[in-house]
C-alpha positions in Angstrom: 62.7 77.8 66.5 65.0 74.6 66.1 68.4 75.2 67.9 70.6 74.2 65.4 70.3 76.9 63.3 73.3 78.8 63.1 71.9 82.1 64.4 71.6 79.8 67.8 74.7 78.4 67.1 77.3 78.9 70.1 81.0 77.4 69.7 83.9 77.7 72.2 86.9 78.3 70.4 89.6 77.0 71.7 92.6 78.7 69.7 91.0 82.1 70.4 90.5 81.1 74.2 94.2 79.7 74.3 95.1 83.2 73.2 92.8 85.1 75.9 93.9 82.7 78.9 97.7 83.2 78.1 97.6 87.3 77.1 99.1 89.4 79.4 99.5 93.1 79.2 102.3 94.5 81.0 101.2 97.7 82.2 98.0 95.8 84.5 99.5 95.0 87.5 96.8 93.6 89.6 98.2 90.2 89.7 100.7 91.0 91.9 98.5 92.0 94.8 95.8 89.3 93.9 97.2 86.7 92.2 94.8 84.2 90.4 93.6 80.8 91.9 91.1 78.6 89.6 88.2 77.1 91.4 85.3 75.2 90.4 82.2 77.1 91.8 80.7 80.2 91.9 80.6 81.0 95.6 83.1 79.1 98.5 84.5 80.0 102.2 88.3 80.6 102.8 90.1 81.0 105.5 90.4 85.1 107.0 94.2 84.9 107.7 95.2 86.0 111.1 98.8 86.4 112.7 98.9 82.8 113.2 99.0 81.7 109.4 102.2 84.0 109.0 104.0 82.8 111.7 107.5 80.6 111.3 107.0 77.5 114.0 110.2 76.0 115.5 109.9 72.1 114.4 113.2 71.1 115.3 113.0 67.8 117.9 115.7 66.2 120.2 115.9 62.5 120.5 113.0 60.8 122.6 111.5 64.5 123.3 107.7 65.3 122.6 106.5 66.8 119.3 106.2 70.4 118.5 102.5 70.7 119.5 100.1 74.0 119.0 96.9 74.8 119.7 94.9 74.6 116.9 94.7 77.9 115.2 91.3 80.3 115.8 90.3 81.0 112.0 87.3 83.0 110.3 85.7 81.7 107.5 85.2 84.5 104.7 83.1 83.8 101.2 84.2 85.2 98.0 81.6 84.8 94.8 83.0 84.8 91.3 80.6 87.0 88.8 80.6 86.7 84.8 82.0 89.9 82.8 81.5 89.8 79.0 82.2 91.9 76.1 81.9 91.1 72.3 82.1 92.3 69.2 80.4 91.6 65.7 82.3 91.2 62.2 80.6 91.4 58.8 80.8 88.2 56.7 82.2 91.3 53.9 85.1 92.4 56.7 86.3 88.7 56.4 85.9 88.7 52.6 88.0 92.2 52.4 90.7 90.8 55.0 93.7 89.0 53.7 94.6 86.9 56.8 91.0 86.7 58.9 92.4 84.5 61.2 94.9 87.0 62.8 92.4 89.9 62.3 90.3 87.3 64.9 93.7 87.1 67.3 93.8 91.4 67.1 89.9 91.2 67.7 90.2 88.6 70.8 93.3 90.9 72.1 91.3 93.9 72.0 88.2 91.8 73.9 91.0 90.6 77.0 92.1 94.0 76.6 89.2 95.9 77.6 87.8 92.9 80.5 91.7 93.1 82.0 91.1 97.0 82.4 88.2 96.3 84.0 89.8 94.1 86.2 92.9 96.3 87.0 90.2 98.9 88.5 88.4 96.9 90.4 91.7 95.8 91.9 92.8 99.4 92.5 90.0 100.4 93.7 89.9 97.9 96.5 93.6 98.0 97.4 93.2 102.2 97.5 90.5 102.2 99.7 91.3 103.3 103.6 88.0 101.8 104.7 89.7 98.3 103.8 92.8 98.8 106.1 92.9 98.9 109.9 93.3 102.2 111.8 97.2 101.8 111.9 97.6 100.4 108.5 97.2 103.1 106.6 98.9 107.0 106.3 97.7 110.1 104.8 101.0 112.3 104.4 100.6 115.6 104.9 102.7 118.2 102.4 105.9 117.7 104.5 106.0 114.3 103.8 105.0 113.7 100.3 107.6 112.2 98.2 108.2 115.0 95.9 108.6 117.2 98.4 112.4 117.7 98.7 112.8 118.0 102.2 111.1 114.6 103.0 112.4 111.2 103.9 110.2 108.5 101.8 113.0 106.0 102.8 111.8 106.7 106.5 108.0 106.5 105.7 108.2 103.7 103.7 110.6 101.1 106.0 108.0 102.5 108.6 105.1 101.0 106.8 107.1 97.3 106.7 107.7 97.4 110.0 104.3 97.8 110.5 103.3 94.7 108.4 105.7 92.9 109.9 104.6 93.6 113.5 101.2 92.8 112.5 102.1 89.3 110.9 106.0 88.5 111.8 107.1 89.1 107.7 108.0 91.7 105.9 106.2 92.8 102.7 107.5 91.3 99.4 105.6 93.5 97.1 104.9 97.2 96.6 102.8 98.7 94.1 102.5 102.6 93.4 101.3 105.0 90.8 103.9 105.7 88.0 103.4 109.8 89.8 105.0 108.4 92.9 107.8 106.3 91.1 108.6 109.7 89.5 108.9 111.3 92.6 111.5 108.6 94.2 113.6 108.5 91.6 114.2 112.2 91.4 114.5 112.5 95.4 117.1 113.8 96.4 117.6 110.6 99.0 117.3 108.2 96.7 119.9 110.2 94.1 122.6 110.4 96.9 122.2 106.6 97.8 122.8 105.8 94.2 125.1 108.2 93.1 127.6 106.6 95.7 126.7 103.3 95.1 128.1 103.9 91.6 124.7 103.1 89.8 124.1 105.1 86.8 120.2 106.1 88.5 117.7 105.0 90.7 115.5 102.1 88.9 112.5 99.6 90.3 115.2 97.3 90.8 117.6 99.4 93.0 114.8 100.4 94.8 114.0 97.1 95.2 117.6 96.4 96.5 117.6 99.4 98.9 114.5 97.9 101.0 115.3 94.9 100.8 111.5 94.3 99.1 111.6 90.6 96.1 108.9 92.6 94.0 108.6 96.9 93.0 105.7 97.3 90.7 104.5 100.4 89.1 100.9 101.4 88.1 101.2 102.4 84.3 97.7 101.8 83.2 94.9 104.9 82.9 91.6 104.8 81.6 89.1 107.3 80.1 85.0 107.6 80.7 84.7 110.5 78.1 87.4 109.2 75.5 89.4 112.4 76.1 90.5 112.4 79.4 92.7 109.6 80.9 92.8 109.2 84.5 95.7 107.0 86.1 94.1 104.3 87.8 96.9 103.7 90.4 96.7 107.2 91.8 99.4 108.8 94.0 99.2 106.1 96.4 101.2 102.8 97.2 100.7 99.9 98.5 103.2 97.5 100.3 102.3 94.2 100.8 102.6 90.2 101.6 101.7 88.0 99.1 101.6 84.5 98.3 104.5 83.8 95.3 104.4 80.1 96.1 104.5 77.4 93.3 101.4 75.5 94.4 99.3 78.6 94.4 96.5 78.0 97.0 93.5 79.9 98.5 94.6 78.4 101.5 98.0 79.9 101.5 98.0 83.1 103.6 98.2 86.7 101.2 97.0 89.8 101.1 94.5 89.0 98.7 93.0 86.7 95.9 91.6 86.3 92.4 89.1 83.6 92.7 89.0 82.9 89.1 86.3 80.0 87.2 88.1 77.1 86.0 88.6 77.0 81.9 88.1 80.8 82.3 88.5 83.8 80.1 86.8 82.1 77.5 86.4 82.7 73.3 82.9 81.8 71.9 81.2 82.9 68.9 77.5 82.6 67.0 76.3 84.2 64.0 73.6 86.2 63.6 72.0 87.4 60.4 71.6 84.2 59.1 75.3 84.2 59.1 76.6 87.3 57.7 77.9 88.4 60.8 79.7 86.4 62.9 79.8 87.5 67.0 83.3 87.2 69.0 82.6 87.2 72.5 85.1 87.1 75.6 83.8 85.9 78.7 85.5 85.8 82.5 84.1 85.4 85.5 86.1 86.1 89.0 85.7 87.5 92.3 88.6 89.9 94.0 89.1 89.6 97.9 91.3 90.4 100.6 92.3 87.7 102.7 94.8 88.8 105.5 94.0 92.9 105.5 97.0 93.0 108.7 99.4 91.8 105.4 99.5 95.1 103.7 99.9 98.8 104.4 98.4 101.8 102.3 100.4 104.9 102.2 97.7 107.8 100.7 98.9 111.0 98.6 102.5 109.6 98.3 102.4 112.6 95.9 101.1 116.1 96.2 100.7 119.4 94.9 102.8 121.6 96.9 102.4 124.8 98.2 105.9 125.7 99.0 108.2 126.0 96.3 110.0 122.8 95.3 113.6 122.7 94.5 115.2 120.8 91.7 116.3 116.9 92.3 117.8 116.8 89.3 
């Protein structure tokens, strides 16, 4: 069979891919635990970020003194393997006949392609940010029904500095980002702790950002997105859970700038190609990615488990 027929015919478009590499959909919030670094192969070794890649080294010299020498720092090497992720979709050469503007018919089809490989990518990342077995023994809580956040007569304020004090023991810095489930955001905003700090503050109510300004934390981020396995059903995918963490928000991104975690994303990727099948009456959109999500410095985050719960004494009102 000769390769250049156009059932074999694979082309990379690169206005389709522009649009895939650039779309972002607000409600995935992945990125902000494990931001994206391009690299060039499929499987490397990075640096396991201990205490010493956090810590702030005193530089300053006198005149004619000795240098600010250290001992070299003891580092783990840790690999990370990108894997390919696809999805496409198949358009009759009548749909394009029957559309009036194909071309951003394409654009809708190539958003709902990054759409569905970005969902797939927001799990993955929730699933390995809300799983205990990833965090040290005293990097993690499971709050019992006095604690939970909706429960009236708890102190989330309390439970929540705790857990940054315990990243910051750990690596000498406080977290800069917190994610949590849009259940638990609900539940701080109507506690009544949160209400009284606010109300005499003179703020209307309690928002991401006043929260943010209450712990002192750059970056508050809240879980929106759900997904289905029956089409019915939707299932949040950041549960009643949060996360607080240090992460790299550098310029000059780096896997070699210490984080809680990375993206180790193929270079040139996601990716638009299409071929034609049919001897040409259809035409095939595909998406392709191809990462690999890690945790690099596990002592740079704390998980707080069942932020949110279903209680069995009777709740008052928070207003």
């Amino acid at each position: 069979m000769a390769t250049s027929r156009i059932d074999d015919l694979r082309i990379v478009d690169p206005v389709l891919t522009t649009l895939a590499q650039g779309f972002e959909n607000p409600e995935f919030v992945a990125e902000h635990l494990f931001p994206t670094v391009k690299v060039s192969k499929l499987k490397g070794k990075i640096p396991f970020f201990g205490k010493d890649a956090f810590l702030v080294r005193s530089t300053d010299r006198a005149i004619r003194s000795q240098s600010n020498r250290i001992m070299p720092s003891d580092f783990e090497l840790i690999s990370f393997e990108t894997r390919e992720r696809d999805i496409e979709t198949a358009i009759d050469y009548l749909e394009e006949e029957e559309t009036a503007d194909y071309f951003r018919y394409e654009q809708r089809v190539t958003k709902n392609l990054s759409d569905i490989l970005k969902l797939g990518k927001e799990i993955e990342a929730a699933q390995l940010a809300q799983d205990i077995n990833n965090y040290s023994l005293d990097m993690y809580s499971e709050l019992e029904e006095e604690d939970a956040f909706n429960n009236p007569d708890s102190s989330p304020l309390t439970i929540i500095k705790n857990a940054m004090n315990s990243i910051r023991n750990k690596i000498a810095r406080y977290p800069n980002t917190i994610v949590m489930g849009v259940e638990v955001f609900d539940a701080l905003i109507r506690h009544k702790q949160l209400t009284d700090l606010v109300k005499y503050s003179g703020f209307a109510s309690v928002s991401k950002e006043i929260i943010a300004k209450i712990l002192n934390v750059d970056n508050i981020v809240v879980g929106m997105s759900v997904h289905t396995t029956d089409g019915t059903n939707f299932t949040d995918i950041w549960g009643n859970n949060m996360v607080l963490a240090y992460v790299d928000k550098s310029n000059k991104r780096s896997e070699y700038n210490p984080s809680y975690g990375y993206t180790f994303q193929r270079e040139g990727m996601p990716e638009i190609d299409t071929y034609y099948e049919n001897g040409g009456k259809i035409k095939v959109i595909r998406n392709t990615d191809n990462y690999g999500i890690v945790i690099t410095a596990k002592d740079a985050a704390f998980f707080i488990k069942d932020a949110v719960q279903e209680l069995t004494v009777e709740e008052n009102n928070n207003g």
